[in-house]
N, C-alpha and C positions, 0 to 999 in steps of 0.2 A: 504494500500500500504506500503511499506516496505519505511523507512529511509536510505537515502542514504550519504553518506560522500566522496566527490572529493577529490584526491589528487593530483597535480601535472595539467599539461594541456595536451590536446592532443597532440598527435605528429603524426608522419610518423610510427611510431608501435604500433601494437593493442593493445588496453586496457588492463590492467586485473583488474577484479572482484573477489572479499574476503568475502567467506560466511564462517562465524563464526559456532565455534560448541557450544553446548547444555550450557544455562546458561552461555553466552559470549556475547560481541554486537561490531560493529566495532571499538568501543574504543579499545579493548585489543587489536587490529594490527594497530594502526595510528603508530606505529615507524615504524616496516616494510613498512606499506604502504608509507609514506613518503617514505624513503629510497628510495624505487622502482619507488617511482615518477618520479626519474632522467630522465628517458627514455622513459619515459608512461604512458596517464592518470591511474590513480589506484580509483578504484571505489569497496568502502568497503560497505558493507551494514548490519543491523539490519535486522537480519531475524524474519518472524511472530512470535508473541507472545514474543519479547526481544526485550530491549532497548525503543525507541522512534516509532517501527514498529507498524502497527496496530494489534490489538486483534482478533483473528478468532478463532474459537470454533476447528478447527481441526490444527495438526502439520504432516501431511501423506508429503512423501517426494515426491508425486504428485505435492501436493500443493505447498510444496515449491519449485520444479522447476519451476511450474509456477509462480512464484512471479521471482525467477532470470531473467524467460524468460521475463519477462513485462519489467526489469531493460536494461535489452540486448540489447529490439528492440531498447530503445533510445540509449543506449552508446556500442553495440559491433556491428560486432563480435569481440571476446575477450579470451585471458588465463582465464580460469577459475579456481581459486584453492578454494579447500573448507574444513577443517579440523573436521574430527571426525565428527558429524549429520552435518556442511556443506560442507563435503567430500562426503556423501552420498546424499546428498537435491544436489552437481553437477554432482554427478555419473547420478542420473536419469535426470536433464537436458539436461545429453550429449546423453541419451538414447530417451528421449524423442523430443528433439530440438536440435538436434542437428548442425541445421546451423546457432548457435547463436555463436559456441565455435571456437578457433582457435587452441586451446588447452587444456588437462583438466589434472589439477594438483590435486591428492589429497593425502592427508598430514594425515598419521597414521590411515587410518580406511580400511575394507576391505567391500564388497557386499553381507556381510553374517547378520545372525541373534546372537546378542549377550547373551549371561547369564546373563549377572549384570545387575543389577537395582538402578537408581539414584533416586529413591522417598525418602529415607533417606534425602538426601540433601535438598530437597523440605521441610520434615516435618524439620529439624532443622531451614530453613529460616523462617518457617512462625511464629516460637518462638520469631521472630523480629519484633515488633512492628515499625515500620516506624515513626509511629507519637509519639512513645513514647522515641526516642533516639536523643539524638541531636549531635551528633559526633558518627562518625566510626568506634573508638575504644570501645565505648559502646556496637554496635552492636556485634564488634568480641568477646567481653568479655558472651554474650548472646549464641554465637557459638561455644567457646571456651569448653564448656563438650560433643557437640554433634559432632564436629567436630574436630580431635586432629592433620590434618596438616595443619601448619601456611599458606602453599601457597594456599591449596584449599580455607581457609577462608579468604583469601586476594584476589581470583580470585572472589568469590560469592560475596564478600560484595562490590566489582567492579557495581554490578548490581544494588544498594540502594542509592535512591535520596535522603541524608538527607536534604536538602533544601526546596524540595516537598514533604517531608513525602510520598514514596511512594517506591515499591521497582519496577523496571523496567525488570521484568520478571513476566508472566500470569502464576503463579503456579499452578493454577485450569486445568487448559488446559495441561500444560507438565506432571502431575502428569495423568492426563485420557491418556495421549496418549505415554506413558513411552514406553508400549509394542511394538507403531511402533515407536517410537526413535531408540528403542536397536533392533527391528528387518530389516527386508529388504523384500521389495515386492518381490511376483513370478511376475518376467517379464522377458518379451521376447524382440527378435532384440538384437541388436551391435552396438556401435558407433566405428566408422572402423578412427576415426579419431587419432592423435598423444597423448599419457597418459602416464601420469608421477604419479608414486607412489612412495610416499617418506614417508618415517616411521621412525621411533627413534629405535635406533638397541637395545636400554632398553625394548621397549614397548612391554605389553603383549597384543596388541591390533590387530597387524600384526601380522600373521605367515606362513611358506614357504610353510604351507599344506591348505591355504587360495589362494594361486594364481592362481589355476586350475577355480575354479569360479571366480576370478578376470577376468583369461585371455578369458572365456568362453564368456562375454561379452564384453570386451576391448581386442580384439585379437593383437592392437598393444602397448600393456603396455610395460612400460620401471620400474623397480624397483632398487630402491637404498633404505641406510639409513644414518644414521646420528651417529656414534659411540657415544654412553655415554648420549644419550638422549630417554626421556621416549614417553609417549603419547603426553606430552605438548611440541615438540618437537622446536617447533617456541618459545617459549618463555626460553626454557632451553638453546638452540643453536641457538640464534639471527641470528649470523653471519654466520654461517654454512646455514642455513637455505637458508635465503636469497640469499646467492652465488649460491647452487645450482638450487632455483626457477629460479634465473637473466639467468642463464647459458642455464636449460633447451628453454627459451621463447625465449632467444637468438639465441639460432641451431635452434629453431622453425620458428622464423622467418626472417632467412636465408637459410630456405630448398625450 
């Protein structure tokens, strides 16, 4: 079952739920998610195979809908935002379950099949002995030939329990299943419900000749971006960010 992390209490407006992307865990959004707690329980989670979630031999964005959808029945219906693989691990919730959502937010990814490949990143972590380093700065210094920018190696070594010698991502498993990370299932149906796509106007991860398949599934998509921000759009433009998610969930839930 997936770890989950409360922020804030219930109130009189619908939850929202924070599926993290690839090699992330709900740690890297408890500031936003606080933030947003003002007005709304926020309920972050560890998706399969990262952080404190359990180990399962596959990462298919099947499965990870259903892991949100198990999270849903007890705390939504609910905003749904999910960034990069938990932009797509909500897109198929909303396609699949869709009367878990009240709305579905996704941040920098599109419904398509990508080119790049993040196993590089994988074989530089596993150059980290967990049990052989005992500070953090150790690790990055291990990272620091295979990986030459400071904030990726400061996002990944995020994921290293020097305490429990242990690194808090199943590399076996995201390394076997790379292909369906960066790719996207053939599936069918529409979630006819309210969608909000938000991208980093930097990012080469969105583009304006991706929306025909966006919209082909999300026939009511709404698209904005965020000037001067990349794929890691949430942590480049906190503030931005945030205003516009509080904004969208706002008109959502006054319509």
């Amino acid at each position: 079952m997936l770890n989950i992390v409360l922020s804030g209490s219930p109130t009189e407006r619908p939850p929202l739920l924070i599926a993290h992307g690839l090699f992330g865990s709900a740690r890297n959004w408890s500031v936003i998610a606080k933030r947003l707690s003002d007005q709304r329980l926020v309920v972050t989670v560890d998706m399969r195979n990262h952080g404190e979630s359990a180990r399962f031999s596959t990462q298919s964005y099947a499965d990870m809908a259903a892991d949100l959808a198990e999270v849903l029945k007890v705390h939504g219906p609910a905003h749904v935002l999910g960034h990069s693989m938990g932009g797509k691990a909500a897109m198929m919730l909303a396609l699949e379950h869709p009367e878990h959502l009240k709305s579905l937010i996704v941040a920098d990814i599109s419904p398509v099949t990508y080119g790049h490949d993040n196993t590089h990143l994988i074989d530089a972590m596993r150059k980290v002995d967990p049990k052989a380093v005992t500070r953090r700065s150790e690790a990055d210094e291990i990272l620091r030939p295979e990986i030459a920018d400071d904030g990726v190696r400061a996002f990944l070594l995020q994921s290293i329990d020097i305490k429990n010698n242990k690194w808090l991502l199943n590399h076996d498993v995201l390394e076997a299943e790379m292909g369906s990370i960066v790719g996207w299932p053939d599936v069918s149906g529409r979630f006819e419900g309210p969608s909000f796509f938000l991208s980093g106007g930097e990012s080469t991860y969105v583009s304006r000749d991706q929306r025909d398949a966006t919209k082909a599934l999300f026939p009511k998509a709404k698209f904005a971006s965020i000037p001067g921000a990349g794929h890691w759009l949430h942590a480049e433009k906190p503030r931005e960010f945030e205003a516009a998610c509080r904004a969208w969930m706002e008109a959502v839930d006054a319509a």
